[in-house]
PAMI-587020 format. One line per field, with one value per residue (C-alpha): residue number from 1; x, y, z. Coordinates in steps of 0.02 Angstrom, whole numbers. Layout:
# PAMI-587020
num <- NUM:...
xx <- X:...
yy <- Y:...
zz <- Z:...
***
This chain:
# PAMI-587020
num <- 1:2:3:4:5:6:7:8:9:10:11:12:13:14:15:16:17:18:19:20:21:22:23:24:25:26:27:28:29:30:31:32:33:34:35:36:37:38:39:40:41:42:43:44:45:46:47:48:49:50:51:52:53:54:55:56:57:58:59:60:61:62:63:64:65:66:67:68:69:70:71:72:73:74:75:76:77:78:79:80:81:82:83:84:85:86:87:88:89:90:91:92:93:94:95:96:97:98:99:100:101:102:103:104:105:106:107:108:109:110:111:112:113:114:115:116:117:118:119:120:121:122:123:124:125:126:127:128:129:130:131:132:133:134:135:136:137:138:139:140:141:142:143:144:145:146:147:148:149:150:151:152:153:154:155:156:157:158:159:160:161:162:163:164:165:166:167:168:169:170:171:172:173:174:175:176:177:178:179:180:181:182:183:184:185:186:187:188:189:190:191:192:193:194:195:196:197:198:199:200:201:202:203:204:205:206:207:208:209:210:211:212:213:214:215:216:217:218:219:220:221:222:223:224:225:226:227:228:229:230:231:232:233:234:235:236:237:238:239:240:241:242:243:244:245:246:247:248:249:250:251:252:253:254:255:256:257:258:259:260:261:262:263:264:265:266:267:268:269:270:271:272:273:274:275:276:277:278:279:280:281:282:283:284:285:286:287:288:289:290:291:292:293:294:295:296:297:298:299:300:301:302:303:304:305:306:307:308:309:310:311:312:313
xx <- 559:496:409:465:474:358:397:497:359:218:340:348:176:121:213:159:-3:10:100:-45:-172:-76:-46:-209:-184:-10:-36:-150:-45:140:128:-19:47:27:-142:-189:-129:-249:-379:-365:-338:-507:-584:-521:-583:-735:-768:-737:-840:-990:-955:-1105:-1193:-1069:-1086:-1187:-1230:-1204:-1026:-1074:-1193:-1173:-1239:-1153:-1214:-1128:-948:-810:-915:-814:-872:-1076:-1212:-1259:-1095:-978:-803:-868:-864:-760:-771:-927:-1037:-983:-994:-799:-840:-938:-803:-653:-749:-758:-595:-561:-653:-550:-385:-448:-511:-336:-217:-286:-310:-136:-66:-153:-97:68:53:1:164:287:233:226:388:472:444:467:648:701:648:695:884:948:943:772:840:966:855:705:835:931:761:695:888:841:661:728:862:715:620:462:358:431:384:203:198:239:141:-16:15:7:-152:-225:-314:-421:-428:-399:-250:-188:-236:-138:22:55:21:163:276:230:239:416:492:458:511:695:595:495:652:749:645:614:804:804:654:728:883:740:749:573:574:749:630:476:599:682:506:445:343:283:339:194:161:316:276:120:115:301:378:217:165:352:343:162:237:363:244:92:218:302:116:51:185:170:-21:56:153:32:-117:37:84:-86:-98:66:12:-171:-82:3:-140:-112:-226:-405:-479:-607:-745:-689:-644:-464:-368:-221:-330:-431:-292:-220:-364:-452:-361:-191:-299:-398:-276:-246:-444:-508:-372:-481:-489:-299:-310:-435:-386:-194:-261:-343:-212:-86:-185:-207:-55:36:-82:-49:142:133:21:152:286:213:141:342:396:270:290:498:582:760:692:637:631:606:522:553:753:723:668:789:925:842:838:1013:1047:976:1016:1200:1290
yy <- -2138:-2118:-1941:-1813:-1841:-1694:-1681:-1524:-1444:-1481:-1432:-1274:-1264:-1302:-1172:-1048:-1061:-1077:-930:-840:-929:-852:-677:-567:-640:-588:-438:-367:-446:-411:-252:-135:14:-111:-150:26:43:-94:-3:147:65:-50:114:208:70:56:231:248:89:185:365:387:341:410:566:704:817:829:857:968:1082:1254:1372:1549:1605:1464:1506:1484:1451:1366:1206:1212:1072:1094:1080:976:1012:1190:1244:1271:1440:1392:1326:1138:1036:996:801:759:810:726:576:543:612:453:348:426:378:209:169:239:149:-26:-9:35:-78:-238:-172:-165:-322:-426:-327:-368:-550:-603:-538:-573:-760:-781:-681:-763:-949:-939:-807:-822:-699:-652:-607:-490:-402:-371:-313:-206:-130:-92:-14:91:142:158:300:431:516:449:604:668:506:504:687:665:513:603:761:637:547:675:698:561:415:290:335:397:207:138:261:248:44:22:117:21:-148:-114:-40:-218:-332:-364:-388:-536:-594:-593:-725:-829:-843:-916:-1041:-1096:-1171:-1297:-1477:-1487:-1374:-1471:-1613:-1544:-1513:-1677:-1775:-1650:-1564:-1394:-1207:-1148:-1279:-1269:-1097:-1077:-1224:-1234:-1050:-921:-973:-927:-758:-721:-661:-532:-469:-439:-313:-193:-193:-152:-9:16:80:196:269:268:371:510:501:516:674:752:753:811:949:1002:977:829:700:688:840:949:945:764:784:723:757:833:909:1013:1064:1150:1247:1327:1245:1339:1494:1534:1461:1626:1657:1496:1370:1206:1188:1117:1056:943:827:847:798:634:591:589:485:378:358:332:192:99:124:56:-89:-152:-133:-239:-361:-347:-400:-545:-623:-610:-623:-571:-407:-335:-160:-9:-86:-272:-211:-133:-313:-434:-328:-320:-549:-540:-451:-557:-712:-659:-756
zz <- -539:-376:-306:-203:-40:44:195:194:99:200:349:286:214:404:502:374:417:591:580:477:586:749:651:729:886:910:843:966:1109:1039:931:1014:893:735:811:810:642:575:663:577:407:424:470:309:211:277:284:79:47:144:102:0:174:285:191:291:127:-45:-95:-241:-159:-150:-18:-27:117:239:142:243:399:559:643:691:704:518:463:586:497:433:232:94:-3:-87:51:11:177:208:342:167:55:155:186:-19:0:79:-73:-194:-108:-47:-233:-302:-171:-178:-366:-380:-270:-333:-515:-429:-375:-529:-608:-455:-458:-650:-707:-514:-528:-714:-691:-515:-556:-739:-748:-884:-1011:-955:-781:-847:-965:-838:-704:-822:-873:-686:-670:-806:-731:-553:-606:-658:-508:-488:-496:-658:-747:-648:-711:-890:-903:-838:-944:-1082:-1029:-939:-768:-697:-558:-704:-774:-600:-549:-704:-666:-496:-518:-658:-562:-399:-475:-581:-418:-318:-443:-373:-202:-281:-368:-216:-122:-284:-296:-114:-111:-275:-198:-82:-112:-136:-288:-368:-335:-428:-570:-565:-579:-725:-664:-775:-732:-680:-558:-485:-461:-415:-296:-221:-237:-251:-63:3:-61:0:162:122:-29:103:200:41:-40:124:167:-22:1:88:-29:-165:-56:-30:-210:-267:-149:-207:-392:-352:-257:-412:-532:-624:-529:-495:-551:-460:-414:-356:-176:-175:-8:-112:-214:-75:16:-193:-221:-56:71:7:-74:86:245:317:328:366:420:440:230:253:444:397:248:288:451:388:253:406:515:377:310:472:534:364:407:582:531:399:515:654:498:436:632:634:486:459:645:555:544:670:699:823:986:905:910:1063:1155:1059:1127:1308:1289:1228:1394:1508:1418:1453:1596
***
């Protein structure tokens, strides 16, 4: 029996990566807001790689006497209620949710992908059971199972790592799916099959590169989601406990205790975690644009509709 014949999949495996090859260029020249937003993520990385160097002063040293100070040369970003030097504290601020959100996310994705491929290539049985079972997980609210599950195991950047991942990775599994189902139907892959060839070949080799695309963008607007999540249950006490500098966390205890007498303990990290989060958003919308044309959104609507105008006689 004769092979498959590969052109379509080196067809395809060609314009994806011209595509990739092509992706920083057109970013900077076609989405100047998703440009920004890489920016400001590449800072926040780098910033919690190199906090420990970044870091003006200690993040547990006290000075009484400098409590609650405002903005001065010695302290850039002023003091918490104990003297602690807040630009030191928000930058490992920045360390904790950088270590949380990738941590999460690539837990997520391991999750999203393994049981994804397995139930969109295989159906089945197997399909309907994994599907039925993210129904089930998808009708609670996320933050009552995040805060059970954390009452359970109690506080720390492990198990908040381990939580929000789970909950990440079960929540994208019908995304995965939904592309598996799709390359599936290729002649390539019905040829794979037809010639023998083993599961996780097919999969890794013919179906795993067609949902590379889609998955960069929801893990990408998923990191997101997890730095916010991670803030929202610090906020309330259940993540990374103190004296750990988590952005939720500072603006719990003094930023919400002391805001009438010193403001900047809550401008500050709700200031960053903002910033933060919003350039992750834009930079997975304008990575969503670029990579899948079908959906475009906000300015990328905006200019389809503008060429469907002109293009009209």
């Amino acid at each position: 029996m004769s092979g498959p014949d590969p052109t379509a999949a080196q067809a395809a495996a060609s314009a994806r990566r011209g595509t990739l090859r092509d992706l920083l260029p057109r970013l900077f020249r076609e989405k100047k807001l998703g440009a920004v937003g890489m920016i400001i993520v590449l800072v926040f990385l780098l910033v919690g790689v190199f906090a420990d160097v970044l870091a003006p002063a200690d993040i547990r040293e006290r000075n009484l006497m400098h409590a609650l100070e405002g903005p001065s040369a010695q302290f850039p970003l002023g003091t918490d209620h104990i003297g602690r030097d807040l630009l030191s504290r928000v930058i490992h601020g920045a360390r904790i949710s950088m270590i949380v959100g990738v941590g999460a996310v690539a837990i997520g994705l391991v999750i999203a992908l393994f049981f994804g491929l397995l139930s969109g290539y295989w159906g089945g049985v197997f399909d309907l059971l994994v599907q039925r079972l993210v129904d089930a997980w998808l009708t609670f609210p996320w933050l009552f199972i995040v805060l059970t599950v954390m009452s359970l195991l109690g506080q720390g950047m492990v198990q908040m790592t381990v939580v929000l991942g789970a909950f990440t990775g079960i929540g994208n599994i019908r995304t995965v799916r939904g592309v598996v189902l799709s390359t599936r139907q290729n002649a390539y892959v019905e040829a794979a099959q037809a010639i023998g060839c083993r599961t996780w070949r097919i999969l890794l080799r013919h179906i795993l590169p067609q949902v590379w695309p889609p998955i960069i963008v929801v893990f990408t607007v998923s990191l997101g989601a997890v730095i916010l999540s991670e803030s929202t249950i610090s906020f309330l006490g259940f993540g990374i406990p103190p004296p750990q500098p988590s952005w939720g966390g500072m603006l719990s205890l003094e930023g919400r205790t002391y805001m009438e007498v010193a403001p900047l303990l809550a401008l500050w990290p709700g200031l960053s975690l903002a910033i933060v989060v919003f350039g992750i958003n834009m930079f997975g919308d304008a990575l969503r644009d670029l990579l899948d044309p079908r959906l475009t959104g906000g300015a990328g609507r905006l200019r389809a509709a503008k060429v469907r105008k002109r293009s009209k006689p």
